[in-house]
C-alpha positions as CSV (number, residue, x, y, z in Angstrom):
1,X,121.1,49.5,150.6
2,X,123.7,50.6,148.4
3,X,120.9,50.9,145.2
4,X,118.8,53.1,147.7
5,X,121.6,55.6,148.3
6,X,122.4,55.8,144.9
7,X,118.4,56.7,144.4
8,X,118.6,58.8,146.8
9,X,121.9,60.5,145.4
10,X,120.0,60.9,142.0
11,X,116.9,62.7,142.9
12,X,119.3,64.7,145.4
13,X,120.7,65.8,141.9
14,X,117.9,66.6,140.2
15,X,116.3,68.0,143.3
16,X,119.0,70.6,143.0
17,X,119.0,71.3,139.1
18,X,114.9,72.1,139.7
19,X,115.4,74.1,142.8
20,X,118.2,76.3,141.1
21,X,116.7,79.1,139.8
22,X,120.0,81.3,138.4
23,X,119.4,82.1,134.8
24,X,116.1,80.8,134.3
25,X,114.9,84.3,133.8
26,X,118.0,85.1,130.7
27,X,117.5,81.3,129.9
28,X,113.4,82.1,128.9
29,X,114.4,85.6,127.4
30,X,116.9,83.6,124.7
31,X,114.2,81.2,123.9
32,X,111.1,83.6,123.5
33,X,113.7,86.4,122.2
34,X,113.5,84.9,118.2
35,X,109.4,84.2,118.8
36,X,109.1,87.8,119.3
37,X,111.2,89.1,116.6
38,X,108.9,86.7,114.0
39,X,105.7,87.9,115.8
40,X,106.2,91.4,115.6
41,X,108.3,91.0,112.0
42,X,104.9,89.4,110.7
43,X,102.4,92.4,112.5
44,X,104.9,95.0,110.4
45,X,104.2,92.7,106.9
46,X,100.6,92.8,107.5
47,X,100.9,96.8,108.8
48,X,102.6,97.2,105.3
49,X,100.3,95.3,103.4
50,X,97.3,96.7,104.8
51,X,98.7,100.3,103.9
52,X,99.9,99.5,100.3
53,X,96.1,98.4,99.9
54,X,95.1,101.4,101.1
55,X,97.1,103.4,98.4
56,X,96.7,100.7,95.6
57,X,92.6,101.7,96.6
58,X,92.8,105.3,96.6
59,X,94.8,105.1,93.3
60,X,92.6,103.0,91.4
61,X,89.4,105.4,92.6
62,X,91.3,108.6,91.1
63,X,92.2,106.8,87.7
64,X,88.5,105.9,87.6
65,X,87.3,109.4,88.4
66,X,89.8,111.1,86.3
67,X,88.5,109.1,83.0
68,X,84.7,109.1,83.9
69,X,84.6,112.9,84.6
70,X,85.8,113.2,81.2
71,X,83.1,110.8,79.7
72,X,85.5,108.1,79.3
73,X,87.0,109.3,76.1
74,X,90.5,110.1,75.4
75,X,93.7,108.4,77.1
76,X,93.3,106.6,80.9
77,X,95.4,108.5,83.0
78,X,99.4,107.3,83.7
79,X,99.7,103.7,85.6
80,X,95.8,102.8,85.1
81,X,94.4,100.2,83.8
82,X,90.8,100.6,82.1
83,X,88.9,98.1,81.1
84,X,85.0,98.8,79.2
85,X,82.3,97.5,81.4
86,X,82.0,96.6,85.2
87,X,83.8,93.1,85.1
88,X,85.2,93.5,88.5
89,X,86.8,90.2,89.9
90,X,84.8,90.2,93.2
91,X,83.1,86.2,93.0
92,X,79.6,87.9,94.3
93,X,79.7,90.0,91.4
94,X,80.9,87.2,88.9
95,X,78.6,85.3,90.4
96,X,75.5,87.4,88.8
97,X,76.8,87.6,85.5
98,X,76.4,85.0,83.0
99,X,79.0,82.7,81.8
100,X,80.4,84.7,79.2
101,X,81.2,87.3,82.7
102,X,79.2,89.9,80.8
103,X,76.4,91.6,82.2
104,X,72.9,91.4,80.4
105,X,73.1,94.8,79.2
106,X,76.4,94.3,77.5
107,X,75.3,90.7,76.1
108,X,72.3,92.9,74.7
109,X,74.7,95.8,73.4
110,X,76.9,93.1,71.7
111,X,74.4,90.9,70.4
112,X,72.1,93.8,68.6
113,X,74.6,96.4,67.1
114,X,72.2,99.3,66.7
115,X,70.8,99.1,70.5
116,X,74.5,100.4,71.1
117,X,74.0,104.0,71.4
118,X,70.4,103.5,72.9
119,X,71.0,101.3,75.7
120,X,74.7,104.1,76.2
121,X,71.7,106.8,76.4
122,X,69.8,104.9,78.8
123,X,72.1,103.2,81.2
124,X,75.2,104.6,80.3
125,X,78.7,103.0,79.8
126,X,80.8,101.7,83.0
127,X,84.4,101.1,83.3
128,X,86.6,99.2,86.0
129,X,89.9,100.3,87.0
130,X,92.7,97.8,88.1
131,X,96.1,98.7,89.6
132,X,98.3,96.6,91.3
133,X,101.4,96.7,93.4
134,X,104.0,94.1,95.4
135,X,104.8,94.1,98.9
136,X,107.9,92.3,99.9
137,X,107.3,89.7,102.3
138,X,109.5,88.7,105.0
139,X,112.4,86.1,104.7
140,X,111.5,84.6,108.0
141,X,107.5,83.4,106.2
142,X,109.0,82.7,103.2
143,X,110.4,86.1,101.3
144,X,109.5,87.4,97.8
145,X,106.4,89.6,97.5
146,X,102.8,89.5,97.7
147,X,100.8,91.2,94.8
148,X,97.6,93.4,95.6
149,X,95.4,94.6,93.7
150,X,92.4,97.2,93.6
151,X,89.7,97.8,91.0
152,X,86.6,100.0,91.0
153,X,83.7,100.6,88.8
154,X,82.0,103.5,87.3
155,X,79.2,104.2,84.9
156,X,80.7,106.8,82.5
157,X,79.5,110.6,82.7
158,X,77.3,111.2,79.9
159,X,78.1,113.4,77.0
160,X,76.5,115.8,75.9
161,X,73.9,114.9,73.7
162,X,70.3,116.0,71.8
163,X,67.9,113.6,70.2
164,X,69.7,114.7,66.8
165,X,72.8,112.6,67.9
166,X,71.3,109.9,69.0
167,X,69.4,109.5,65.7
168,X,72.8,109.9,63.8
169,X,74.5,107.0,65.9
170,X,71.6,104.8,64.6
171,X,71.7,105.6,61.1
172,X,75.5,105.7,61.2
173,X,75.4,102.0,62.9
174,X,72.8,100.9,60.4
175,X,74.5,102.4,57.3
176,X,78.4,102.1,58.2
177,X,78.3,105.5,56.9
């Protein structure tokens, strides 16, 4: 009889610890308070990165504008990076080249010297711009920064030319002269 009062003492107890409902409400707000601040901590990174990707995109289009409007010759505007041909690191474009990551047309420029101004005439020349930029990452997923990047391709504007120049360009690429 004594064990059943004791029982009965106990779940009187907890009975009462459930039933009391003072500070449940601050007790929830203390434990979701720190989820929130990480939640909405992380939707600000991704905000930030998002926008820097944005600008990093809008940079690397004016660098390759600025350069092909002035048929790729002369100095790449400040901050850009140019490289000759469209070797852009997106794997569905990698994944048409061959496995020297050339196009066919630049394989063909390289392998035959004097098809070099031809093939220029006909297809033209393309560059790819690449600039890059860090975004500092929270402390809470890890700190230190994330680095994006943005490149875009162009063919070249053409200069101007008349049949005259072309023929030179052969002659000078067959002669060295």
């Amino acid at each position: 009889m004594a064990r059943d009062m004791e029982r009965t003492k106990r779940r009187g107890c907890w009975r009462a610890l459930v039933r009391d409902t003072r500070g449940s409400a601050m007790t929830e707000g203390v434990i979701i308070l720190p989820f929130l601040i990480i939640v909405f901590g992380c939707i600000y990174w991704v905000h930030a990165r998002y926008m820097k990707r944005i600008q990093v995109g809008i940079e690397a289009r004016a660098c390759a504008w600025a350069y092909v409007n002035n048929a790729c010759e002369g100095d790449p505007p400040a901050g850009c990076k140019i490289d000759p041909g469209a070797t852009m690191t997106n794997d569905d474009f990698t994944a048409e080249l061959g496995e020297s990551g050339t196009s066919a047309i630049e394989e063909l420029r390289n392998a035959v010297g004097i098809l070099g101004p031809v093939l220029d005439a006909v297809f033209g020349r393309d560059i790819t711009t690449t600039v890059q930029a860090e975004v500092p990452r929270p402390q809470v997923i890890g700190g230190g920064s994330r680095k994006v990047i943005a490149q875009y391709a162009l063919v070249c504007n053409e200069k101007r030319r008349d049949l005259l120049d072309v023929v030179w360009d052969i002659f000078h690429d067959l002669t060295g002269w």
